[in-house]
C-alpha positions in Angstrom: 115.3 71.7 88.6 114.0 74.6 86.8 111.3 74.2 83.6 109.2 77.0 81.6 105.7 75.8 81.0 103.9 77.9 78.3 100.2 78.4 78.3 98.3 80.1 75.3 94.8 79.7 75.3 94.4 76.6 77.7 96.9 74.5 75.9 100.2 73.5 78.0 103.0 72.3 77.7 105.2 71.4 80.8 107.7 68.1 81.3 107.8 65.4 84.0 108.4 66.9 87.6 111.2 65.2 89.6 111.6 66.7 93.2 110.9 70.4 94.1 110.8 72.4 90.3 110.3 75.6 90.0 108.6 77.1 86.7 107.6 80.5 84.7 104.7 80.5 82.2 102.7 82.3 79.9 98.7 82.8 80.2 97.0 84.8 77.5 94.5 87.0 79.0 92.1 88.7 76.7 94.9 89.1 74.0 97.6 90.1 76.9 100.5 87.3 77.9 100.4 87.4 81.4 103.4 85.9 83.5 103.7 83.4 86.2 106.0 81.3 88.5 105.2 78.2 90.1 106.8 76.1 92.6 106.1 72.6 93.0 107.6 70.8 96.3 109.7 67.8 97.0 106.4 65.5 98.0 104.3 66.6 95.6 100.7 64.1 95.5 97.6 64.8 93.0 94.8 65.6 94.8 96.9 65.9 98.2 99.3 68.7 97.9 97.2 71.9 99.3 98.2 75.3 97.3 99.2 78.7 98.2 98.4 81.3 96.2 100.7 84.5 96.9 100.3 88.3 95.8 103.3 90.1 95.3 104.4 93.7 96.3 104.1 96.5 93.9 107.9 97.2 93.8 108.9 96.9 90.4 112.3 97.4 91.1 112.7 93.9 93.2 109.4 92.3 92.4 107.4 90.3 90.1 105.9 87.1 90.1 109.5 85.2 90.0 111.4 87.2 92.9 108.4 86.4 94.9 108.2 82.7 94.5 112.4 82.7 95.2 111.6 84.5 98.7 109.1 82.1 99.2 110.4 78.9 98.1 111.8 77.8 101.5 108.1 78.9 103.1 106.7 76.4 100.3 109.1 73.7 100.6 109.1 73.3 104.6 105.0 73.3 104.3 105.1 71.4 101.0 102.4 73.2 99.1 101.8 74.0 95.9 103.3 78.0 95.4 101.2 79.7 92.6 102.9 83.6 91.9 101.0 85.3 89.3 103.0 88.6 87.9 101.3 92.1 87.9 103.2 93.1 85.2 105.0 96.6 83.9 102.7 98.3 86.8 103.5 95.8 89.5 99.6 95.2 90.4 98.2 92.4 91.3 94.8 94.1 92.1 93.7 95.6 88.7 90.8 93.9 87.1 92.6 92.4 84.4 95.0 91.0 86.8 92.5 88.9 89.5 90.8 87.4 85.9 94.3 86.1 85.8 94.7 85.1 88.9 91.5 82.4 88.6 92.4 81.7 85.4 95.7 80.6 86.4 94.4 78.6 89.4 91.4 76.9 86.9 94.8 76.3 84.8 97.0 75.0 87.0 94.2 72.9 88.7 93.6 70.8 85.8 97.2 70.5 84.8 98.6 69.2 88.4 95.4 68.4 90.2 96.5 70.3 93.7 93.5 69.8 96.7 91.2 72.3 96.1 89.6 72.2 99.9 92.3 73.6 101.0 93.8 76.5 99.0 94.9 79.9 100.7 96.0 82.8 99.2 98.5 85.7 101.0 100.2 88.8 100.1 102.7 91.3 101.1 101.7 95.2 100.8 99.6 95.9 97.9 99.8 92.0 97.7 98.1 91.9 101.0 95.6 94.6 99.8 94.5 92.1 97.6 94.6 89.4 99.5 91.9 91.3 101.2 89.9 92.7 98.1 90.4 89.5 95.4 89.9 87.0 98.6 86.9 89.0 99.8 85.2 88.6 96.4 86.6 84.8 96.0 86.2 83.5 99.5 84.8 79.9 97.8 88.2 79.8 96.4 89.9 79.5 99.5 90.0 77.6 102.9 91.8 81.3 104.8 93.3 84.1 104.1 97.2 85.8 105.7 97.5 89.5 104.7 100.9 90.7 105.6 101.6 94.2 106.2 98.5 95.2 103.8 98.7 98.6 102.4 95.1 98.8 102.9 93.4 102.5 103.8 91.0 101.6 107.1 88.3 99.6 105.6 87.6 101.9 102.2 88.9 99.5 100.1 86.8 96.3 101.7 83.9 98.1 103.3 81.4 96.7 100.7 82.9 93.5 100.7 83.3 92.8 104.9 80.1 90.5 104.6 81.8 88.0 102.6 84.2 87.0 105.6 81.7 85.6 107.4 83.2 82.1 108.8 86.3 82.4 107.1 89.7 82.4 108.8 92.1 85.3 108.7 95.7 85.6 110.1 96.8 88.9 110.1 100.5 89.2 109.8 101.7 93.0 110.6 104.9 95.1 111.7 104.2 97.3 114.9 105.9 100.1 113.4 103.6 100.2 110.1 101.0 102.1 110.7 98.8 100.3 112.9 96.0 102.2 113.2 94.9 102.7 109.3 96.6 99.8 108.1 95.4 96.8 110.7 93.4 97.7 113.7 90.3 98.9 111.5 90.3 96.3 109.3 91.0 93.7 112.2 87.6 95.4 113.6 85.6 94.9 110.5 86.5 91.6 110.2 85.6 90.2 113.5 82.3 92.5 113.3 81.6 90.4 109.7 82.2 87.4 111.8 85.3 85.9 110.6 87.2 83.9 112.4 90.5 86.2 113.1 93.8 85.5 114.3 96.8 87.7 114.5 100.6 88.7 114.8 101.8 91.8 115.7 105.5 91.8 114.9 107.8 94.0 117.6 109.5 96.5 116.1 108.8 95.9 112.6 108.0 98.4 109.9 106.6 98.0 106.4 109.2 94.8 105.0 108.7 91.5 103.9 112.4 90.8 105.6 111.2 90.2 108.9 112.8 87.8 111.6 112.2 84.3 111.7 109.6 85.1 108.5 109.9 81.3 107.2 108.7 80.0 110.9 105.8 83.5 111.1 104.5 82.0 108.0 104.4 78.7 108.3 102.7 78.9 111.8 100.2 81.4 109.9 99.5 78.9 107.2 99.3 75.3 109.4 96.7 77.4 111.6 94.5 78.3 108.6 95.0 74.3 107.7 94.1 73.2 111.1 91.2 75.0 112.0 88.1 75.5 110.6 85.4 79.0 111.8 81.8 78.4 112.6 80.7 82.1 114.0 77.0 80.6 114.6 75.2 78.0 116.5 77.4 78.2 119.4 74.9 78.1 121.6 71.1 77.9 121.9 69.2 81.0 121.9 68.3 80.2 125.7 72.0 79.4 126.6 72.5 83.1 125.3 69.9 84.3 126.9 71.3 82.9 130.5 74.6 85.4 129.6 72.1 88.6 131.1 74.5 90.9 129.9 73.1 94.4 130.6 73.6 96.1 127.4 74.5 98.9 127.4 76.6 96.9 130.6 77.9 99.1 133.9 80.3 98.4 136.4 80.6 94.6 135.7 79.6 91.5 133.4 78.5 88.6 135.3 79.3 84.6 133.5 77.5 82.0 135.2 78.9 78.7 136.6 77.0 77.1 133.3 78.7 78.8 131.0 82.5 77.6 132.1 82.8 75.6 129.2 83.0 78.5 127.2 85.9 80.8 126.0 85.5 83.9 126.3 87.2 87.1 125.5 86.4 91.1 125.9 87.8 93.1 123.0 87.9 97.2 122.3 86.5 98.3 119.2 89.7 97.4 117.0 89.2 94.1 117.8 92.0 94.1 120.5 92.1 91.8 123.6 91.6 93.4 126.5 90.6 91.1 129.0 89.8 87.6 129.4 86.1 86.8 130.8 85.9 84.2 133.8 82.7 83.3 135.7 81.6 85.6 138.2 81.9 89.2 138.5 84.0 90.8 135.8 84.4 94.8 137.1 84.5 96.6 133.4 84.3 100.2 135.8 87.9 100.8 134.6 87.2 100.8 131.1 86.6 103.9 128.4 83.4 103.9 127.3 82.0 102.9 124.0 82.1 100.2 121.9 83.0 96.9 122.4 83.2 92.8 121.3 82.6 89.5 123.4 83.9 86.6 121.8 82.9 83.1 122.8 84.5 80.2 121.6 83.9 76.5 121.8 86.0 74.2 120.2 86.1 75.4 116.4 83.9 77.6 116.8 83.2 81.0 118.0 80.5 83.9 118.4 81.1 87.6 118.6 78.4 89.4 120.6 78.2 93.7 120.5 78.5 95.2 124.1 78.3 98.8 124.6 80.1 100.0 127.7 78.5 103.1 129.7 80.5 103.9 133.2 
């Protein structure tokens, strides 16, 4: 069933929803009708249904807010959540100033029209849709329970530098092609984010350049998504300050890191300065003497929740 729902200055106008409907609107933004497209699933319940809210590419030639709900609408259905599109417009950004207004506009809007769970919102994007994902989540993160950039066409950390601190306990699932410029485009931003104490989980696609048309994307996503759902990120209060303490690391550490026998409840990881895995950390003697030095992250996790500790490596 398909339905247009026009919104001009918080009034609507929308019909009764039977099964999965999909819908394009109208918001007036400071005197400028901005465009949207919605998808509401099968199941839909008030106050239940969790949202997603998607960024589209910048590719006016195949996308606005529309074509991106349609390549999503099998993504939405299969997770039943609500699918919020907002349209960049005749410049196909979803970034500009004017354009995140809209975007919590459009949420406020569509909140008190359908009533979708709030607790658990979480907003994605493909390309400059994942750049903003980045930079419009960064300065929203009450907005949403996580965050999946995919393939963002971010520049290192320039465009979130001054807005890293904000990720703190917040979970990120980076989707990205290994083919699409890894190391401007991912590993830095990866880096930051686990420095800023997010929670960070990732997918480096085989073989995969800069494309939304991926493999097996409806089953990438949806894995993405019900991880951000399942988990939650607590990056402090791990441990006591004593239980820390007991770790000993040498830092900077040589030749080896030694985990006590106490600490085997524990998770933990060694990563490189990208935020890489390089090693997992088992009690005992763990020789680092092969490694280059510099440098480098132990993560320690405990159920939901984790703590990333700077080591600097000297050989």
């Amino acid at each position: 069933m398909k339905k247009v729902i026009f919104i001009f200055l918080g009034i609507f106008f929308s019909f009764d929803i039977f099964g999965q409907s999909k819908f394009e609107g109208v918001l007036n933004v400071q005197g400028t009708n901005k465009k949207f497209a919605i998808l509401i699933p099968s199941k839909f319940e008030q106050g239940v249904t969790n949202a997603v809210v998607a960024m589209h590419p910048l590719n006016t030639a195949r996308w606005n807010g529309v074509s991106w709900r349609d390549t999503l609408t099998a993504f939405a259905e299969q997770n039943q959540c609500f699918l919020i599109c907002p349209d960049g417009g005749t410049d196909g950004r979803v970034d500009d100033s004017i354009d995140t207004l809209f975007t919590s506009m459009l949420m406020e809007s569509l909140y008190r029209l359908y009533g979708y769970n709030t607790n658990k919102v979480v907003l994605m994007g493909f390309s400059v849709g994942g750049l903003a994902t980045y930079t419009y989540g960064l300065s929203h993160v009450d907005k949403f329970k996580g965050f999946i950039p995919i393939g963002a066409a971010i520049n290192g950390t320039t465009e979130i530098a001054n807005l890293a601190k904000n990720a703190k306990d917040k979970i990120f699932y980076l989707i990205h092609g290994s083919e699409d410029d890894l190391n401007n485009r991912f590993l830095p931003a990866k880096s930051l984010l686990i420095e800023s104490k997010a929670c960070v989980k990732d997918s480096v696609l085989n073989g995969v350049g800069h494309t939304i048309d991926f493999p097996n994307r409806n089953e990438i996503l949806s894995h993405a998504y019900q991880y951000i759902l399942a988990n939650s990120c607590s990056t402090t209060d791990i441990q006591t300050e004593s239980e820390i303490e007991v770790l000993n690391i040498q830092n900077p550490a040589s030749q080896q890191i030694f985990i006590p026998e106490s600490l085997s409840r524990f998770s933990m990881t060694l990563l490189n300065s990208f935020g890489q895995n390089i090693c997992k950390l088992h009690t005992g003697e763990n020789a680092i003497s092969h490694l280059t030095p510099g440098v480098y992250f132990l993560r320690i996790e405990h159920g939901s929740k984790v703590k990333t500790q700077k080591i600097v490596i000297e050989n």
